[in-house]
C-alpha positions in Angstrom: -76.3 -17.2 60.3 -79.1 -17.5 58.4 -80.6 -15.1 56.5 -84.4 -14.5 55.5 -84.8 -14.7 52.2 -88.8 -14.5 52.2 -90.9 -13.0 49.6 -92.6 -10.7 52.6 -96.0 -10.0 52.2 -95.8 -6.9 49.9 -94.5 -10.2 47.0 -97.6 -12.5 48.2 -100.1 -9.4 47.5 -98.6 -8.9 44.7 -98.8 -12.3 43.3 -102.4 -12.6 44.2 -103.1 -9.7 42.5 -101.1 -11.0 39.4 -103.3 -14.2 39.6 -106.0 -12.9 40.0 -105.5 -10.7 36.9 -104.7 -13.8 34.6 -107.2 -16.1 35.8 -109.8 -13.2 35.3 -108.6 -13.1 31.8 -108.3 -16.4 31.2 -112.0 -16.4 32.3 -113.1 -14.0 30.2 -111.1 -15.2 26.9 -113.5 -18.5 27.2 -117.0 -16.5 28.3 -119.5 -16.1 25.4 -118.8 -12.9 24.6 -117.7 -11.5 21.2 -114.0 -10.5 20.5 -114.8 -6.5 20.4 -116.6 -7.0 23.8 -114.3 -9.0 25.4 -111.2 -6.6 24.1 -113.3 -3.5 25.5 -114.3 -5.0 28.8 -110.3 -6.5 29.6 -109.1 -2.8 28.2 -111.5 -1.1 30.4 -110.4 -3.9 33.9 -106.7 -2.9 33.1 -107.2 0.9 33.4 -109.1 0.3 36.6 -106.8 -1.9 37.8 -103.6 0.5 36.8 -105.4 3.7 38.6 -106.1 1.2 42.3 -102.5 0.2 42.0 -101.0 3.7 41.4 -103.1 4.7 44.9 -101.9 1.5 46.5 -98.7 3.2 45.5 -98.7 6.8 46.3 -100.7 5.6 49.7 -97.3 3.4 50.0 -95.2 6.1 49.2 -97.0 8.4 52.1 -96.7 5.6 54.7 -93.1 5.5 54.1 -92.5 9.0 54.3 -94.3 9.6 57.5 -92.2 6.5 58.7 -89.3 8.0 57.5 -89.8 11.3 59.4 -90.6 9.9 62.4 -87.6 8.0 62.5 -85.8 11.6 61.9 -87.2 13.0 64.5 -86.5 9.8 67.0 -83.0 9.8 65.7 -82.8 13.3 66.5 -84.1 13.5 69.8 -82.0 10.4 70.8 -79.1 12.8 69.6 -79.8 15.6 71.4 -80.4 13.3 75.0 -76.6 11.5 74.0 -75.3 15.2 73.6 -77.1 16.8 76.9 -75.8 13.4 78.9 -72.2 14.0 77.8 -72.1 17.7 78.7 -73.4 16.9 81.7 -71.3 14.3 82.0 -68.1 16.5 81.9 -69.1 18.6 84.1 -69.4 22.5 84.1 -65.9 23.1 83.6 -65.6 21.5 80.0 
């Protein structure tokens, strides 16, 4: 079989975002701006862009985690209905 061996879309986000990051420096290395300006305008882009990807992050991490518990909770309801059937199943005398 075949297996899907995709970046997914979380590695295309990320790669725009990387792009984008480059090509606005790139940009900015050529503008007519001088060296102290340009250092304290990149310096100042890179902290903004390090706090929007550490909440792109923790708003990840929450989405998982709700995720995660609803799957507990399917898992364990699905659990419970198996383990009612089977008693039932048996009958009363197991």
């Amino acid at each position: 079989m075949a297996q899907n061996q995709g970046i997914g879309a979380s590695g295309v986000l990320l790669a725009f975002m990387v792009g984008a990051t480059v090509g606005a420096a790139v940009a900015l290395l050529f503008a007519p701006a001088t060296g102290e300006e340009t250092r304290d305008y990149l310096g100042k882009r890179a902290r903004e862009s390090r706090d929007k990807m550490n909440d792109a992050a923790t708003k990840g991490r929450e989405i998982i985690n709700r995720q995660r518990e609803s799957l507990t909770t399917a898992f364990d309801r699905a659990r419970e209905q198996f383990n009612a059937a089977t008693r039932e199943a048996a009958g009363p005398d197991a």
